[in-house]
matplotlib code that plots the C-alpha trace (Angstrom):
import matplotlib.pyplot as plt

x = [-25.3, -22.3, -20.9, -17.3, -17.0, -15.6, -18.7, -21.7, -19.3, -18.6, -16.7, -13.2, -11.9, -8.2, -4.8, -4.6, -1.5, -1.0, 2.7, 4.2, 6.9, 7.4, 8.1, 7.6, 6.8, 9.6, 12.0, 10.2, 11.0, 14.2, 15.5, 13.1, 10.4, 13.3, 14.9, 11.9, 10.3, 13.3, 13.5, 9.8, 10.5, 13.1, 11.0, 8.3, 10.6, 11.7, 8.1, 6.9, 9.2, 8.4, 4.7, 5.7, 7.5, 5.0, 2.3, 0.5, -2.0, -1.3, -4.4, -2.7, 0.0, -1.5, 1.4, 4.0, 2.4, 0.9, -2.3, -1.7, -4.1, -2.6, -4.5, -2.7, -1.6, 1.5, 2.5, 1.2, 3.7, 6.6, 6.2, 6.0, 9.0, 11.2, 9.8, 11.7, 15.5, 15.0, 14.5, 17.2, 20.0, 17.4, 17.7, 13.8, 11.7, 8.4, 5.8, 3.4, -0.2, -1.8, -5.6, -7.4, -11.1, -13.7, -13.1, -15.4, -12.8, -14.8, -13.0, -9.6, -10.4, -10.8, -13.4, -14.9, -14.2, -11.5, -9.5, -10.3, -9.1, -5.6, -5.6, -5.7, -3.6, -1.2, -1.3, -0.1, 3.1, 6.3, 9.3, 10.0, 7.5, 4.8, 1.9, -1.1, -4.6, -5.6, -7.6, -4.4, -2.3, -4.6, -3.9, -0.7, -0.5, 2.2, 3.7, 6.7, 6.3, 6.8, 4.7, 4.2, 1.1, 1.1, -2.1, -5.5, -6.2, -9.6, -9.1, -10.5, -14.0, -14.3, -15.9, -14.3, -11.0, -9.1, -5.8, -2.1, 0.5, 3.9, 5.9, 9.4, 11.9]
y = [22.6, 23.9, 20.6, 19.2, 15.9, 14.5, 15.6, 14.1, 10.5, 10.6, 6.9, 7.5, 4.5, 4.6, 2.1, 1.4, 0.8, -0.4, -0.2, -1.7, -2.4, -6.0, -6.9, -3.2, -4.2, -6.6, -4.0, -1.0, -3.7, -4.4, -0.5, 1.4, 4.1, 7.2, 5.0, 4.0, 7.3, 8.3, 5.5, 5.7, 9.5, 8.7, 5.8, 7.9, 10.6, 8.4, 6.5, 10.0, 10.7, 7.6, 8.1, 11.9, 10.7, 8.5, 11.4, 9.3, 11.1, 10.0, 9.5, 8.2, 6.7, 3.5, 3.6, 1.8, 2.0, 3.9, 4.0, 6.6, 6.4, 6.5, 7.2, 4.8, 1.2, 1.1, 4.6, 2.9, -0.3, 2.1, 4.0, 0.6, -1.0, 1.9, 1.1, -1.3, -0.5, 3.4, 1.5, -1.0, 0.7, 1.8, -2.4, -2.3, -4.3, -2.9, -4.9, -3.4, -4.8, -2.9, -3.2, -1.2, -0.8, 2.2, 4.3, 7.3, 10.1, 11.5, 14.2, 13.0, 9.1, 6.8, 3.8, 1.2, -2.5, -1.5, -0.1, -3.7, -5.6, -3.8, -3.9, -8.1, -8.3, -6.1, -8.6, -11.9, -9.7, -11.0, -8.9, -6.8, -8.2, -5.9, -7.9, -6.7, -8.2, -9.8, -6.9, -4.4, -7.5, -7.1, -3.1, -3.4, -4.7, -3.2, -1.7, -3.6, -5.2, -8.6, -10.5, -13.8, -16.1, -16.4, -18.2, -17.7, -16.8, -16.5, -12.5, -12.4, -10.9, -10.9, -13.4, -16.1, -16.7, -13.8, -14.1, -12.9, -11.5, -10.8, -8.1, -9.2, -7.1]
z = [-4.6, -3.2, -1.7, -2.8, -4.0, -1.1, 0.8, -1.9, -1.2, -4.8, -5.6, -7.9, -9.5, -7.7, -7.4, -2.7, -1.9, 1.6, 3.1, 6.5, 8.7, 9.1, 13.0, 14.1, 17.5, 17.7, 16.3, 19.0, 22.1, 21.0, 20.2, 22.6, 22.2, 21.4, 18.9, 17.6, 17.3, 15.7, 13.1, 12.5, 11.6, 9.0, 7.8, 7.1, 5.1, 3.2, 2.0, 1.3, -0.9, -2.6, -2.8, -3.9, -6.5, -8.6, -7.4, -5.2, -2.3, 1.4, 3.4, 6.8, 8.3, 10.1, 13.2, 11.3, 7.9, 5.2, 3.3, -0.2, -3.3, -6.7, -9.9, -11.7, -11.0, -12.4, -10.2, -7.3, -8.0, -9.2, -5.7, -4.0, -5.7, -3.9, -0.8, 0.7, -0.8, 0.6, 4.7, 4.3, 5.6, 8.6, 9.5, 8.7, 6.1, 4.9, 3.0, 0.6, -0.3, -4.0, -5.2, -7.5, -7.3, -6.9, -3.5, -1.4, -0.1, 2.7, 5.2, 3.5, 4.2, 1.7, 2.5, 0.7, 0.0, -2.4, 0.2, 2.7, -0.2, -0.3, 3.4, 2.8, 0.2, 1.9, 4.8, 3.0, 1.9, 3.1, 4.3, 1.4, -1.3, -3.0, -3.4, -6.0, -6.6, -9.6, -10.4, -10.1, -12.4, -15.1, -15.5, -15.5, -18.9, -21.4, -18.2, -18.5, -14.6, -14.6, -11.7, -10.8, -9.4, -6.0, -6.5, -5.5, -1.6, 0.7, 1.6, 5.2, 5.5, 1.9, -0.6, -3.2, -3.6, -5.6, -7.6, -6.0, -7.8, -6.5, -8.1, -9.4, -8.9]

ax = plt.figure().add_subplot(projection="3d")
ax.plot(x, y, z, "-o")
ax.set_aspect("equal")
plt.show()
C-alpha cells in the first residue's frame, strides 16, 4: 500500500532504444576535452529533441550515448531514424540498437534482459544504421518501415541466435 509502481518493480512491456557515437574516443583525442564537451553538449540537444519528439522517456545518457524507452516501436524507430541526420553537420555518426521486450523502472532505471538485448543489438550497428531485433521487426508491421535481414546473430551473454533487422532509410 502506498508504494509507486516503480518501487513494487512492476515490469511494463516497452520499445529500448540504445543510441551512440561511433569512434567517440577517437573523435575526443583528436578535438580535445573543451571541444569535446562542447560537441557532446550539442549532440545531446539535439537527440533529445529527437526522443522528445516521438515522446520517448530518457533514462541516461551512457557518456556518449543514450538509453530512452518508448511505448511504441514504431516511435522508438521514428525517433531513431532522426538520429543520425540531426549530428551530421557536428562531423559525428551515432548508431542506434532498438528491442522491445518487458522492463522494471526502478529509481528511474530501466533493467531487465530486454534492456541487455537492445544494448547488443545496439552494438552490431554500423555508423549511422538503426538496428532492431526480430522481436521489435515483427511490431512494426503496417508501420510503413521497410527493413531488411541482417541475419541471425549470437547476442553476447544471451542465448540462441536472434534475427537482425536494419532499418532502410
Amino acid at each position: 500500500f502506498g508504494l509507486s509502481p516503480e518501487e513494487l518493480g512492476e515490469r511494463v512491456l516497452a520499445t529500448i532504444l540504445f543510441s551512440d557515437i561511433v569512434a567517440a574516443t577517437e573523435t575526443l583525442a583528436r578535438i580535445g576535452d573543451r571541444a569535446w564537451a562542447q560537441l557532446l553538449r550539442e549532440h545531446n540537444v539535439r537527440i533529445r529533441t529527437a526522443i522528445d519528439r516521438f515522446r520517448g522517456l530518457e533514462l541516461d545518457t551512457a557518456g556518449d550515448g543514450f538509453v530512452a524507452l518508448f511505448d511504441g516501436a514504431a516511435k522508438a524507430v521514428r525517433a531513431a531514424l532522426l538520429m543520425d541526420p540531426s549530428v551530421a553537420d557536428l562531423g559525428i555518426q551515432v548508431r542506434v540498437g532498438i528491442h522491445t521486450g518487458e522492463v522494471e523502472v526502478v529509481g528511474g532505471r530501466a533493467r531487465g534482459v530486454a534492456v541487455h538485448t537492445a544494448a547488443r543489438v545496439a552494438s552490431l550497428a554500423a555508423a549511422g544504421e538503426v538496428l532492431v531485433s526480430g522481436t521489435t521487426c515483427d511490431l512494426l508491421d503496417g508501420s510503413n518501415l521497410a527493413l531488411e535481414s541482417r541475419g541471425e546473430h549470437e547476442l553476447k551473454g544471451l542465448s540462441g541466435a536472434r534475427p537482425i533487422f536494419a532499418v532502410r532509410r
